[in-house]
C-alpha positions as CSV (number, residue, x, y, z in Angstrom):
1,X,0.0,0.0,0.0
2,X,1.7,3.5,-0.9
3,X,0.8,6.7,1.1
4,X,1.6,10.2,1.2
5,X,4.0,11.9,3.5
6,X,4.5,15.2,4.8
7,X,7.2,16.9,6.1
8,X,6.9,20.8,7.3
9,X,10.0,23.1,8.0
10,X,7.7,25.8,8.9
11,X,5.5,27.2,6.2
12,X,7.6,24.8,3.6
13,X,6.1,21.6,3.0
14,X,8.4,18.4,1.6
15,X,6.4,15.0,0.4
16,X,7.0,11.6,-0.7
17,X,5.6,8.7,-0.9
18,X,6.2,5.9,1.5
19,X,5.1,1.9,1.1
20,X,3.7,-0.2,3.9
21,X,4.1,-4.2,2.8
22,X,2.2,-6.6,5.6
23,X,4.2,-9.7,5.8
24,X,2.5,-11.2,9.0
25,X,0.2,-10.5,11.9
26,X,-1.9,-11.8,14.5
27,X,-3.8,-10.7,17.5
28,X,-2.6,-7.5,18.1
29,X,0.7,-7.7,16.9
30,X,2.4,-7.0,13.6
31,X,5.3,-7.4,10.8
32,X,6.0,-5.2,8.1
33,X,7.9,-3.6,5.7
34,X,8.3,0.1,5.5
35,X,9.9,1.7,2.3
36,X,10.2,5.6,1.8
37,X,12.8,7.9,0.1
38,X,15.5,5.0,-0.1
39,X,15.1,3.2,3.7
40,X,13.7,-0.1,4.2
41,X,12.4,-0.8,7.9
42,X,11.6,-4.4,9.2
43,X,8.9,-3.4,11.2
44,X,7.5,-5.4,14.2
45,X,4.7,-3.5,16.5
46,X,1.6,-4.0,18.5
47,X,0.0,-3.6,21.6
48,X,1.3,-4.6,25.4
49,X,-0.5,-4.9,28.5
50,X,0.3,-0.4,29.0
51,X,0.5,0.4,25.6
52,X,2.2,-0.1,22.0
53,X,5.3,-1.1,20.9
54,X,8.1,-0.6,17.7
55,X,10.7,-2.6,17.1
56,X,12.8,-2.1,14.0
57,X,15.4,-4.8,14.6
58,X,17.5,-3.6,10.9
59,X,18.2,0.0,12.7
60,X,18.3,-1.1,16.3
61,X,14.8,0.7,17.0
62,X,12.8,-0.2,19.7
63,X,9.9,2.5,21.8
64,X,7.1,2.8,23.4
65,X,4.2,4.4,20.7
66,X,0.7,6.0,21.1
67,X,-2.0,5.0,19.4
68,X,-1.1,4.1,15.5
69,X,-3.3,6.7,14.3
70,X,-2.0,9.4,16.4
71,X,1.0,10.9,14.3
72,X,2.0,13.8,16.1
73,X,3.3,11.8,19.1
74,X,4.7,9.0,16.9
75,X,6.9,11.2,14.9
76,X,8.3,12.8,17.9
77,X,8.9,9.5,19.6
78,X,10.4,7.7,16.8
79,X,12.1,11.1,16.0
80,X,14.1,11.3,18.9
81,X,16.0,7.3,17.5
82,X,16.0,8.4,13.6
83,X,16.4,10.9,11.2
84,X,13.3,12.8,10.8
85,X,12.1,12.3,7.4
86,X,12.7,8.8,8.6
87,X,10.5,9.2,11.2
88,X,7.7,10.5,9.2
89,X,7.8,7.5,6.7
90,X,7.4,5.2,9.9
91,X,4.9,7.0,11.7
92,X,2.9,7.9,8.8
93,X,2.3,4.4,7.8
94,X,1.3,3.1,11.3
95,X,-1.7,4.8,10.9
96,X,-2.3,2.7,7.7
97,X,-1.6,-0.5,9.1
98,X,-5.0,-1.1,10.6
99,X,-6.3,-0.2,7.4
100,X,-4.4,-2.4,5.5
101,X,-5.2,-5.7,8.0
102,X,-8.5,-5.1,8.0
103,X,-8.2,-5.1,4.3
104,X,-6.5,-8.3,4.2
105,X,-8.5,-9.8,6.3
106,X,-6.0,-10.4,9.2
107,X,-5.8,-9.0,12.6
């Protein structure tokens, strides 16, 4: 699944697109792959008994996260481990991941 993202420096805007790939997934837990502006992230997140989790084991990633839809708090979380624009590839398609079980039927 591809999707838009946006980064703002102020009143400037930059965009790309990024790619969300589901490789596997059960109850409430999932592995992915994350492509955008030349990165590739192994992605593996989900809910815990106090919250959710990323790992990204190919950058030595791991965090506590928000809700996936809630972007704001993502990017700054995963901001503060990665580049910025990476961040905003990886929280941007968190919120689609829901979207994109659901359309494949497995959560």
């Amino acid at each position: 699944m591809k999707y838009d993202c946006i980064l703002r420096h102020g009143s400037r805007r930059e965009t790309w697109t990024g790619e969300l790939i589901r490789l596997d997934g059960g109850s409430g837990w999932y592995e992915t792959e994350i492509n955008g502006r030349g990165t590739y992230f192994h992605i593996l997140d989900g809910r815990h008994k106090y919250g959710n989790y990323l790992c990204i084991p190919n950058h030595d990633i791991g965090c506590e996260l928000s809700d996936f839809s809630d972007i704001f708090w993502n990017e700054e979380r995963i901001g503060s481990l990665m580049r910025k624009v990476d961040a905003v590839t990886v929280a941007t398609g968190l919120v689609h991941l829901p979207v994109l079980a659901d359309r494949q039927g497995k959560n």
